[in-house]
BADRENMI-994448 format. One record per residue: x, y, z of N, C-alpha, C, O, CB in turn; residue in three letters. Coordinates in steps of 0.2 Angstrom, whole numbers, padded with zeros to 4 digits, always signed. Glycine has a CB too. Example, Ala and Ser with C-alpha at 12.3 -4.5 7.8 and 13.67 -1.06 7.14 Angstrom:
% BADRENMI-994448
+0066-0028+0039+0062-0022+0039+0066-0016+0039+0071-0017+0042+0057-0022+0045ALA
+0064-0011+0035+0068-0005+0036+0064+0000+0039+0067+0006+0040+0070-0003+0029SER
This chain:
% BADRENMI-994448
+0925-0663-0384+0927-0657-0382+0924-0654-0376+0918-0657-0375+0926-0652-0388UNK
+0926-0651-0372+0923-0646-0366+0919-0641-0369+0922-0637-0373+0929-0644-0362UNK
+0912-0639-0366+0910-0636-0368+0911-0629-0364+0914-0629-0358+0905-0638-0368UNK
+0911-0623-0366+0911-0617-0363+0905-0614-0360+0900-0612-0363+0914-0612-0368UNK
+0907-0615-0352+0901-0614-0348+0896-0606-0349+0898-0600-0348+0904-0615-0342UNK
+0890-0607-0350+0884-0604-0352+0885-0598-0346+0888-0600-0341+0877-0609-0352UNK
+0883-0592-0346+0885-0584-0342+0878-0585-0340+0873-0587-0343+0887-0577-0348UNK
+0876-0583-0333+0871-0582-0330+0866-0577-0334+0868-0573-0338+0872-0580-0324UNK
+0859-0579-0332+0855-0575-0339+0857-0567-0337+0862-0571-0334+0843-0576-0339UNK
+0858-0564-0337+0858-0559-0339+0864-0555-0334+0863-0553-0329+0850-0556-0338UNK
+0870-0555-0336+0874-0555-0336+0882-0552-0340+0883-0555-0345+0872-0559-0334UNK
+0887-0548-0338+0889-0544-0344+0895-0548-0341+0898-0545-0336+0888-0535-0344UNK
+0898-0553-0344+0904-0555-0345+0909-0553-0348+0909-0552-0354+0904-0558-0347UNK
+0917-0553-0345+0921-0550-0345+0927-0555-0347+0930-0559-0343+0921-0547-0339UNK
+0928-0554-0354+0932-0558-0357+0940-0556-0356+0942-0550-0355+0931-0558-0364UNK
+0945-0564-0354+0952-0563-0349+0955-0557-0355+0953-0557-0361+0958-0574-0347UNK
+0959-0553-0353+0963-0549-0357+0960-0543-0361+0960-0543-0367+0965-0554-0361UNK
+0957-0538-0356+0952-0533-0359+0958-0527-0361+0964-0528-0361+0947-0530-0352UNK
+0956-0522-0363+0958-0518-0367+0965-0513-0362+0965-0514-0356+0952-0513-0370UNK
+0968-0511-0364+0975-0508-0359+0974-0505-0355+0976-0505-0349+0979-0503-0361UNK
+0969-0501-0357+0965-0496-0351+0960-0499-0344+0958-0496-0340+0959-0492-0356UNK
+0958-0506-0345+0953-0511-0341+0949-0511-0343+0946-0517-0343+0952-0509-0336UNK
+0947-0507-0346+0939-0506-0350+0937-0510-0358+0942-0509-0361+0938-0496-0352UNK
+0934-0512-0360+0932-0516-0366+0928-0510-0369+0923-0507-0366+0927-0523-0365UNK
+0930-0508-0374+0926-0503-0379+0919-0506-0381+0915-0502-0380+0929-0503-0387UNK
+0916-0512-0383+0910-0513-0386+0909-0519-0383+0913-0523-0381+0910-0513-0393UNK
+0900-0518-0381+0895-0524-0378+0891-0529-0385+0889-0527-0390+0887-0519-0372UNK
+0891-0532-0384+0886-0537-0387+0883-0537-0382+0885-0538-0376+0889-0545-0389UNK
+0875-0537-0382+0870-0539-0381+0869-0547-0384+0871-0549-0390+0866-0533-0383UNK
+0866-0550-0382+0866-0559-0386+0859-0561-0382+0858-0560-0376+0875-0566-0385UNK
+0857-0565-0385+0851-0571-0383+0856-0574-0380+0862-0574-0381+0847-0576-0388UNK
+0853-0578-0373+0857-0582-0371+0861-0590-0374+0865-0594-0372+0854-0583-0365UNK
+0855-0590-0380+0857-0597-0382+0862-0597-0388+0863-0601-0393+0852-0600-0382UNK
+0863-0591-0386+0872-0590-0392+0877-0590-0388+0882-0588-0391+0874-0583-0398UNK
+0877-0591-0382+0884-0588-0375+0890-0591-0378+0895-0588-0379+0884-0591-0365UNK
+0889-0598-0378+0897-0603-0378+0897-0600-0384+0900-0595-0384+0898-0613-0378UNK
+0894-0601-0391+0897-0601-0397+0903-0591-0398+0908-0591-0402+0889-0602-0402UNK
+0900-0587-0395+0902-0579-0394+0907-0579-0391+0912-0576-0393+0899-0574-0390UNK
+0907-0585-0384+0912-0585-0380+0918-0589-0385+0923-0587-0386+0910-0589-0371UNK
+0917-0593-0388+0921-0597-0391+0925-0591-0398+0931-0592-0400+0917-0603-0393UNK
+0921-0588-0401+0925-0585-0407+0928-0579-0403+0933-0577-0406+0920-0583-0413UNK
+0927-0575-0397+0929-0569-0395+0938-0573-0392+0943-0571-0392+0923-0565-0388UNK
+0935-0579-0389+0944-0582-0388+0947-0582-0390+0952-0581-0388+0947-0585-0386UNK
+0945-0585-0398+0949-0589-0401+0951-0583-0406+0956-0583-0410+0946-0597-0404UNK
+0946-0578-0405+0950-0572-0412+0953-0566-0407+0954-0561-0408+0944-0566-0420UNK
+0954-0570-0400+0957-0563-0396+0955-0556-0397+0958-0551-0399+0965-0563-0398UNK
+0947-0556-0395+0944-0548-0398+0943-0547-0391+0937-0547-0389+0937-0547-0403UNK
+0948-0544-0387+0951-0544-0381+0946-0536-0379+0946-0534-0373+0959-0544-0382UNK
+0940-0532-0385+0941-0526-0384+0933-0526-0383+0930-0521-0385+0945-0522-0390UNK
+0929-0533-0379+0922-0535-0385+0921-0538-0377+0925-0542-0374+0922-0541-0395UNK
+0915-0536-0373+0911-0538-0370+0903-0542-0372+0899-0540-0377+0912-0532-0366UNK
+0901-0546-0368+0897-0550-0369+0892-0549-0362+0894-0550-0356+0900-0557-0370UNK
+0886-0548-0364+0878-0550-0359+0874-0552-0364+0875-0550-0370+0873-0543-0353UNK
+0869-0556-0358+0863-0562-0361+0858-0561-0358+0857-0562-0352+0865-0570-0360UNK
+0854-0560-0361+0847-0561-0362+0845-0567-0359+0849-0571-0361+0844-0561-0369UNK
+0841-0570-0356+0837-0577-0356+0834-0581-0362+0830-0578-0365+0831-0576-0351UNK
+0837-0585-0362+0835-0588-0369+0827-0589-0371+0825-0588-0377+0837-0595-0370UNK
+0824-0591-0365+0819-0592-0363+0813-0588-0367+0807-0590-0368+0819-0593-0357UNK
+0818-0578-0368+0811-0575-0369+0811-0577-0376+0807-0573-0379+0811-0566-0368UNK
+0813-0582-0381+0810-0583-0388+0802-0588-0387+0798-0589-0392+0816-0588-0392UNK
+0802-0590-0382+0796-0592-0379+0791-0586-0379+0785-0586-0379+0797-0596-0373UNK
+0793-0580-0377+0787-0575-0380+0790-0569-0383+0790-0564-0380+0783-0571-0374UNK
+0793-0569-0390+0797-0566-0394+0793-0557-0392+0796-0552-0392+0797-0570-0402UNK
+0788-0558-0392+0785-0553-0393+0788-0546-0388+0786-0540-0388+0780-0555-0392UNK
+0793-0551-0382+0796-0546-0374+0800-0546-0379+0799-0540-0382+0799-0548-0364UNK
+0805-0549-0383+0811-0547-0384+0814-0538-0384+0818-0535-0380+0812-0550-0391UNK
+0811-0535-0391+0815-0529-0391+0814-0523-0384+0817-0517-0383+0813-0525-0399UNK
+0808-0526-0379+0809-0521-0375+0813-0525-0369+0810-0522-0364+0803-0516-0373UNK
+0816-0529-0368+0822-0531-0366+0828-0528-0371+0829-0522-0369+0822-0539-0366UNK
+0830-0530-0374+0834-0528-0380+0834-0519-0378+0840-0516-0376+0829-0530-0390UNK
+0830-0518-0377+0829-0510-0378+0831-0509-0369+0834-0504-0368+0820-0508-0382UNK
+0829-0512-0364+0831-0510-0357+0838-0510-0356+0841-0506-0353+0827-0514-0352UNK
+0841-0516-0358+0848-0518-0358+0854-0513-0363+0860-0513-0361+0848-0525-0360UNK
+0851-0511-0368+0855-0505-0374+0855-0499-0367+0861-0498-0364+0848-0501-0382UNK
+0850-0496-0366+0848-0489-0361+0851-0491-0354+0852-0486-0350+0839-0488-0360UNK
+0853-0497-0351+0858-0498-0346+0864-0500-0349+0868-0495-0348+0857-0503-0341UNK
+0865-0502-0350+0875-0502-0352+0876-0498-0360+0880-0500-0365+0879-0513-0354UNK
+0873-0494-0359+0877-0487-0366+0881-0482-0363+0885-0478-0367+0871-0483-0372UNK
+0880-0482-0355+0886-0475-0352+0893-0479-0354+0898-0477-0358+0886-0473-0340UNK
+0892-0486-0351+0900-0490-0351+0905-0491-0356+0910-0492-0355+0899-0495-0350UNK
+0901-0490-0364+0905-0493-0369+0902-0487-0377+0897-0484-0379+0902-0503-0370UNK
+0909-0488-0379+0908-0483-0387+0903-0484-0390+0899-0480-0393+0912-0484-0393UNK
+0902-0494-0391+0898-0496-0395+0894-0502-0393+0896-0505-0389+0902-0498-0400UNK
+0887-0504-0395+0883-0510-0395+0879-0513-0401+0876-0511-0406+0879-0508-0391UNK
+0880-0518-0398+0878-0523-0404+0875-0527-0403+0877-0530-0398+0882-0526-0408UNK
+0870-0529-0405+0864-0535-0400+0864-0540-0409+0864-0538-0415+0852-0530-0397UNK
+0865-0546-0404+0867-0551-0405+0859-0557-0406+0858-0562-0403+0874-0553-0400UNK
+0855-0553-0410+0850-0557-0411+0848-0556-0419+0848-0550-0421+0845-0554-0406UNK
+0846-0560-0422+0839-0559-0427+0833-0556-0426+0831-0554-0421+0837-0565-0430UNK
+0828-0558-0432+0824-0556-0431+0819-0558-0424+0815-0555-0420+0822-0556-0436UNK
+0821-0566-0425+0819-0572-0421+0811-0571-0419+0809-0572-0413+0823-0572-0414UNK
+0806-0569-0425+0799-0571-0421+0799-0564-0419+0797-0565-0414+0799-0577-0414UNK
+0800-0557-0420+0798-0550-0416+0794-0547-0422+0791-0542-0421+0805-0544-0414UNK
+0794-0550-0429+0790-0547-0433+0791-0541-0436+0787-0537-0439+0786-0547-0431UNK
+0799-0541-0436+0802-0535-0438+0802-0528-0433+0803-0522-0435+0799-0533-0444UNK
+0800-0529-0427+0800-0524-0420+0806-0525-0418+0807-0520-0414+0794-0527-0414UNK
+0811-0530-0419+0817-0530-0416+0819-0522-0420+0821-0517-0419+0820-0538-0418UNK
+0818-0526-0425+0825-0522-0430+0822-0514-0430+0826-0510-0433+0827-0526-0440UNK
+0817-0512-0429+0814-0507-0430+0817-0502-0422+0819-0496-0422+0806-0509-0432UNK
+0817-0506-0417+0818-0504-0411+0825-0502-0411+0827-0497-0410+0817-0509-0405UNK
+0830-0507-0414+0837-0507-0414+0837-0500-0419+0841-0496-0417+0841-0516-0416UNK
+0834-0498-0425+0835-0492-0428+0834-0487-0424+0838-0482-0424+0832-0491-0433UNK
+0830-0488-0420+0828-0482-0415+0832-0479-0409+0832-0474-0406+0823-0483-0412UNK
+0837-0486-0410+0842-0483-0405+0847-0481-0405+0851-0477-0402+0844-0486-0401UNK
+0849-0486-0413+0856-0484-0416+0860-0489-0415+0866-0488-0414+0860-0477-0415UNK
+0858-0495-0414+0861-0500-0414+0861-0504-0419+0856-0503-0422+0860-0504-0409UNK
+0866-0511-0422+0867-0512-0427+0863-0523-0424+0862-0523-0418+0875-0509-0431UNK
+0862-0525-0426+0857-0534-0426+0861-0538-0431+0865-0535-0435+0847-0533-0429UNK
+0860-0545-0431+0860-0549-0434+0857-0549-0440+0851-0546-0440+0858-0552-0431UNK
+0858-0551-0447+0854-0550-0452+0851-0559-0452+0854-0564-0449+0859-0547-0461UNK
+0844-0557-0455+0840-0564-0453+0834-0566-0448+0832-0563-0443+0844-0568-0451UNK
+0831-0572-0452+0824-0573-0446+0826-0575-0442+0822-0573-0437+0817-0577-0448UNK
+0832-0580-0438+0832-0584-0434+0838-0585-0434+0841-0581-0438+0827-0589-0433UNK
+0841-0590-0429+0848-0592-0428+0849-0598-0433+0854-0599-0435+0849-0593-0419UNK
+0844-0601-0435+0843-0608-0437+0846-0604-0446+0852-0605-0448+0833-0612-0436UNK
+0843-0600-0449+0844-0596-0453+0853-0593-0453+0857-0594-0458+0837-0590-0451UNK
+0855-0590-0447+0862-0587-0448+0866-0591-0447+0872-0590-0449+0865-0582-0445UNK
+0864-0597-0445+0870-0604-0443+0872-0607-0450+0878-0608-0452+0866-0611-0438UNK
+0864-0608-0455+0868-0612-0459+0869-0609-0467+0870-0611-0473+0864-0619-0459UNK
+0869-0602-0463+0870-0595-0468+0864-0593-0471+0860-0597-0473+0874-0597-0475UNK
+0862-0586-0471+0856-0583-0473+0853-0586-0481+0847-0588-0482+0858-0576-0474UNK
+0858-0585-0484+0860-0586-0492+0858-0592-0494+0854-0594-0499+0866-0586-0494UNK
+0862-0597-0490+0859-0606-0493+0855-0608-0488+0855-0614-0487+0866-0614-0495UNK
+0850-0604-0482+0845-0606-0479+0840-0604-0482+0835-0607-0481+0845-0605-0473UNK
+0840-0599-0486+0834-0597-0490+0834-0601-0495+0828-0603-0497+0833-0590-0493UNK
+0840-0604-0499+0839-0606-0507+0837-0614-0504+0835-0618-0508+0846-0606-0513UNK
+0838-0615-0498+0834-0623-0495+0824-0623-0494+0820-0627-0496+0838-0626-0484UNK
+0824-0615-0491+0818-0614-0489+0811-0619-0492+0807-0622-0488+0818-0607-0490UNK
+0811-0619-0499+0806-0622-0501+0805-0629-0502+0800-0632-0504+0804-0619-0505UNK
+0811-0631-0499+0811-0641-0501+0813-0641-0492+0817-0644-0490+0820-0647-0508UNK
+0810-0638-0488+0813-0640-0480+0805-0637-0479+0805-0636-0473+0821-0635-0474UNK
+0801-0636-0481+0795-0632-0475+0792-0639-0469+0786-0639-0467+0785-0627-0481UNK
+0796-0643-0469+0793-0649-0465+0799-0651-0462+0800-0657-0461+0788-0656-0468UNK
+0803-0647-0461+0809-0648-0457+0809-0645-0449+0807-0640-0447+0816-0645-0461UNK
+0810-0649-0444+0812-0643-0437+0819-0645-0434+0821-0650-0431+0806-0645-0429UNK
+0823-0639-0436+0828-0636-0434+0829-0638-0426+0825-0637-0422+0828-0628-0436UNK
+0836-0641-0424+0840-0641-0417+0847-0637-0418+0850-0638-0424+0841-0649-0414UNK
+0851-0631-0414+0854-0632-0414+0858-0634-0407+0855-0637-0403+0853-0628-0418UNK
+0867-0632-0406+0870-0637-0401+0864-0634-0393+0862-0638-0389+0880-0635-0401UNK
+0864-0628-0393+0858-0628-0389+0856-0630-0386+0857-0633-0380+0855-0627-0390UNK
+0850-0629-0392+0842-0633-0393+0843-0640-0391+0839-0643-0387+0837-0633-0403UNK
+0848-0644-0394+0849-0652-0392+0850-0651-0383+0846-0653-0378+0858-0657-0398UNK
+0856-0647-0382+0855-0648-0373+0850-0646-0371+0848-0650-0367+0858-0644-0370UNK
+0847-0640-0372+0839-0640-0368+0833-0640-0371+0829-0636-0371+0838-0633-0365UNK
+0834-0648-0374+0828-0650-0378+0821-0650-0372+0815-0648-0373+0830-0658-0382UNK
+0824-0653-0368+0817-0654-0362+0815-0646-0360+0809-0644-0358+0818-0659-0355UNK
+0819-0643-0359+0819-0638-0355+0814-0631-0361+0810-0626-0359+0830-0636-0352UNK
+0815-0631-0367+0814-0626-0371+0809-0630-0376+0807-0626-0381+0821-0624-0374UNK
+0806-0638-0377+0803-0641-0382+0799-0644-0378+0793-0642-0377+0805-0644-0386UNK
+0803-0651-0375+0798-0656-0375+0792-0653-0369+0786-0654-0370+0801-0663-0373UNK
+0794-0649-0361+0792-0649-0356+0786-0641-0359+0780-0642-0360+0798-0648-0349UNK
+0788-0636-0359+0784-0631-0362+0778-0634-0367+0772-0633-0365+0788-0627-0366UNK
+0779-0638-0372+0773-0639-0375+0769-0647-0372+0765-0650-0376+0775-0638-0383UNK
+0770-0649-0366+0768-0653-0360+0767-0660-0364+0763-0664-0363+0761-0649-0357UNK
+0772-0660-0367+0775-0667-0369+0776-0675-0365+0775-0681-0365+0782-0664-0369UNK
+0778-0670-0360+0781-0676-0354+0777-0676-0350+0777-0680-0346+0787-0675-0349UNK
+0771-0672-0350+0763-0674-0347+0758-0676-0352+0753-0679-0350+0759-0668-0344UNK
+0759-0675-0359+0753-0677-0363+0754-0678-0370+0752-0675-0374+0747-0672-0363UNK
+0759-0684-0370+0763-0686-0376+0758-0688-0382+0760-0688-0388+0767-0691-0375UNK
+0752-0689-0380+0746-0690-0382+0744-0683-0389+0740-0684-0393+0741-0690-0375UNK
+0748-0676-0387+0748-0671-0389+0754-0671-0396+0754-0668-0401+0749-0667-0381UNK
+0758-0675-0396+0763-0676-0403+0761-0676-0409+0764-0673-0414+0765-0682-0403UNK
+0754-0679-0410+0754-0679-0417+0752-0672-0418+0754-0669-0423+0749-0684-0421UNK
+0749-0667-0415+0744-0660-0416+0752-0657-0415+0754-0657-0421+0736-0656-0410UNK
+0756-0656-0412+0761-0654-0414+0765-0655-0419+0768-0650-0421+0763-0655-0412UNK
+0766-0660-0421+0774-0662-0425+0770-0666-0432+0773-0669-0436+0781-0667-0418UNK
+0764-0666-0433+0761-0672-0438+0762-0669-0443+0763-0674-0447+0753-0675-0438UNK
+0763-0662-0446+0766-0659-0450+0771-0661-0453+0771-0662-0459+0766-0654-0448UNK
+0779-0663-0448+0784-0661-0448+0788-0668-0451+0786-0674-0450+0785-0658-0442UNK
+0792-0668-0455+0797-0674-0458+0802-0679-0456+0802-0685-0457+0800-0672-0461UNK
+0806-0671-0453+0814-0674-0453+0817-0668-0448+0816-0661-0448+0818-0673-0462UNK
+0820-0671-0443+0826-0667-0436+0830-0664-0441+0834-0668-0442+0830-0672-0430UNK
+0832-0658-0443+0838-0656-0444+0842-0653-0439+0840-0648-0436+0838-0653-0448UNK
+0849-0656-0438+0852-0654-0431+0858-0650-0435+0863-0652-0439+0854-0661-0426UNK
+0856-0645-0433+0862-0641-0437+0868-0639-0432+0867-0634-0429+0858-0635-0440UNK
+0875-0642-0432+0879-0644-0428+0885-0639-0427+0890-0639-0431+0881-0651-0430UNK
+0884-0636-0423+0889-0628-0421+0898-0633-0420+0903-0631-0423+0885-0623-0411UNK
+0897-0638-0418+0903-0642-0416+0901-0648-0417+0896-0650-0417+0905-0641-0409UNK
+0908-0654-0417+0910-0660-0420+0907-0663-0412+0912-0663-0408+0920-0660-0425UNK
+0903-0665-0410+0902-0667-0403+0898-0674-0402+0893-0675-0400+0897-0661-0400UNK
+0902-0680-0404+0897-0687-0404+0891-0686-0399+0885-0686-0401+0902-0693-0401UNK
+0892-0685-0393+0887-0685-0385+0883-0680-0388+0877-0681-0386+0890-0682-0376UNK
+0883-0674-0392+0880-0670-0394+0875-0672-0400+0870-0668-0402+0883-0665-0395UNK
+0877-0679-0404+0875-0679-0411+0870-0686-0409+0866-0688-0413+0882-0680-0418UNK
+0873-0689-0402+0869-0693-0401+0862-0693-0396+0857-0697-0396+0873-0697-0398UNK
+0863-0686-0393+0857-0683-0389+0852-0680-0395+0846-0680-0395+0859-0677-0384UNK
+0856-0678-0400+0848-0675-0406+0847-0683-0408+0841-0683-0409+0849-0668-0416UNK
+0849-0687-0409+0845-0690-0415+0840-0692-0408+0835-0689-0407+0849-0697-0421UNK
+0842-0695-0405+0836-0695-0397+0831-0692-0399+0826-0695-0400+0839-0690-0390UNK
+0831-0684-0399+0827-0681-0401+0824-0683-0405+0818-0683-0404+0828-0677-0401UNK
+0825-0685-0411+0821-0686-0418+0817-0691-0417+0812-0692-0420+0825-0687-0425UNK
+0822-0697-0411+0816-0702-0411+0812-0701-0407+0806-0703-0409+0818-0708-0410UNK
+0812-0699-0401+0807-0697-0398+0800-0692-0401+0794-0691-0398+0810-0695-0393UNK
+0802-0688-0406+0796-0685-0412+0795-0688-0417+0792-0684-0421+0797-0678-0414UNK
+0797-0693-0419+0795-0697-0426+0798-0695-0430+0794-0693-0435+0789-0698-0428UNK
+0804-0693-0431+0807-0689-0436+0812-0689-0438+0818-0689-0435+0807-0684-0435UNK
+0812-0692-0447+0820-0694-0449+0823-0688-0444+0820-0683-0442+0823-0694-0459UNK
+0831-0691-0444+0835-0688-0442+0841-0686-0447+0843-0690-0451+0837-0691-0438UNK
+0842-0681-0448+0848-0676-0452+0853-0673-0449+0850-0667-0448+0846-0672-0455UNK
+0860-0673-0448+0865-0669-0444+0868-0665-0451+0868-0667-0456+0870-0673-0439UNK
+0869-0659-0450+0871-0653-0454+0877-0649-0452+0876-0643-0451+0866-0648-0454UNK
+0883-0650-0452+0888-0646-0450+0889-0641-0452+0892-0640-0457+0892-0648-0452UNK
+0887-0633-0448+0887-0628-0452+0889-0621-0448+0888-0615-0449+0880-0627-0455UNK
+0894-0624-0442+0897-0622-0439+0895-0616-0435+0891-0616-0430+0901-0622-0443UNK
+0899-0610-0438+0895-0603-0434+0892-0602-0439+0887-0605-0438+0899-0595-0430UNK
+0892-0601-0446+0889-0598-0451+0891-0591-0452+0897-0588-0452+0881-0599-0451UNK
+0883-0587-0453+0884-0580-0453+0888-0576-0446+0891-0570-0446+0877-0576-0455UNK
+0885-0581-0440+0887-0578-0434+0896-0577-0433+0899-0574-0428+0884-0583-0427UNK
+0898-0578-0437+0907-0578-0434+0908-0571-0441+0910-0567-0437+0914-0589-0436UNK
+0909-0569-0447+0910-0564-0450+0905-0556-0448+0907-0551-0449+0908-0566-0457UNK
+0898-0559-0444+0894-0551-0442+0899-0550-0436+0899-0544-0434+0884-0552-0439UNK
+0903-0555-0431+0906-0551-0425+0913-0548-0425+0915-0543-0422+0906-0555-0420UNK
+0915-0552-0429+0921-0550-0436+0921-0544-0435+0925-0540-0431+0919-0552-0444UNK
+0915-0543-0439+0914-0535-0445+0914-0531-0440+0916-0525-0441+0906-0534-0451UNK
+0910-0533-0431+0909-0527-0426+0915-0526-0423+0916-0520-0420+0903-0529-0421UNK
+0921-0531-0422+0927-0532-0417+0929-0527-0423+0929-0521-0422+0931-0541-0416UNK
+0931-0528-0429+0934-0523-0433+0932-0516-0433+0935-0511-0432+0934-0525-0440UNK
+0927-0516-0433+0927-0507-0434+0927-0504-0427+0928-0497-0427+0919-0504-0437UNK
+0928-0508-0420+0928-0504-0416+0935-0502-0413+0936-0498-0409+0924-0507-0412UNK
């Protein structure tokens, strides 16, 4: 399949076929490393009324900027639109996310992480205690494995550094937004280059395709 090309980091994309008026009623705010999957369900359910901007993915590397990103980007594009919705979990903010987002009156993602709403909140919790030695890829995380894993934690300078990373860890679970061989063959890559069975998990959008659903409907 062709992938749907990724929206410059911070960037308010303009889905083909906007509302009668020109204008789109409602922003998603999103991490950048949900773009193709948003861009894919906004086409394919024709929510013609539903604008998209992206965060840099990168700030999950210091979760701690998130909500006052989150929070600069609400306070610049809330003249433009009825409604906003930030297309994040908790991801690592410690509950600062969601606390920020009350304060503004914006509605979030239910859950700790993306890994969590992909393969559903519900049966990622009731896995939770037979996986605490699993590490999560998703279609992403497999494309910017060097870019977001291996090079940040200085892998590809000091592989020497693997076991204090990963000596804990078991098994790769690749949890697979799309049916993508080139994609299913680059994680197990991944698993072998960290010593780690490999597991692929088909779990599509999960909770992410019914929360945008529920926001495309009410607006």
């Amino acid at each position: 399949m062709t992938d749907t090309p990724a929206p410059p980091d911070d960037a308010t994309l303009t889905v083909s076929g906007m509302a009668a008026d020109g204008r789109a009623s409602t922003l998603l705010i999103a991490c950048g490393a949900l773009a193709r999957e948003i861009l894919a369900l906004i086409r394919a359910n024709g929510w013609t009324h539903l604008d998209l901007m992206c965060l840099p993915a990168i700030l999950h590397n210091r979760p701690d900027r998130i909500p006052d990103a989150v929070a600069e980007a609400v306070a610049r594009h809330r003249p433009n639109y009825d409604a906003i919705h930030v297309v994040y979990a908790d991801c690592g903010t410690g509950g600062l996310l969601a606390r920020r987002c009350a304060e503004l009156g914006v509605s979030m993602l239910e859950g700790p992480h993306c890994y969590s709403f992909f393969e559903g909140n519900e049966t990622f919790l009731a896995r939770a205690g037979d996986e605490f030695t699993a590490f999560y890829l998703t279609d992403f995380l497999v494309r910017q494995f060097d870019a977001f894993v291996w090079k940040p934690l200085g892998l590809d300078r000091h592989p020497e550094l693997l076991p204090t990373y990963f000596g804990h860890y078991e098994t790769l679970v690749y949890q697979a937004q799309t049916d993508d061989p080139a994609l299913d063959a680059r994680a197990q890559d991944c698993a072998a280059r960290l010593g780690l069975r490999y597991e692929r998990r088909f779990t599509g959008y999960g909770d992410l395709q019914p929360a945008i659903a529920a926001w495309a409907a009410s607006a």
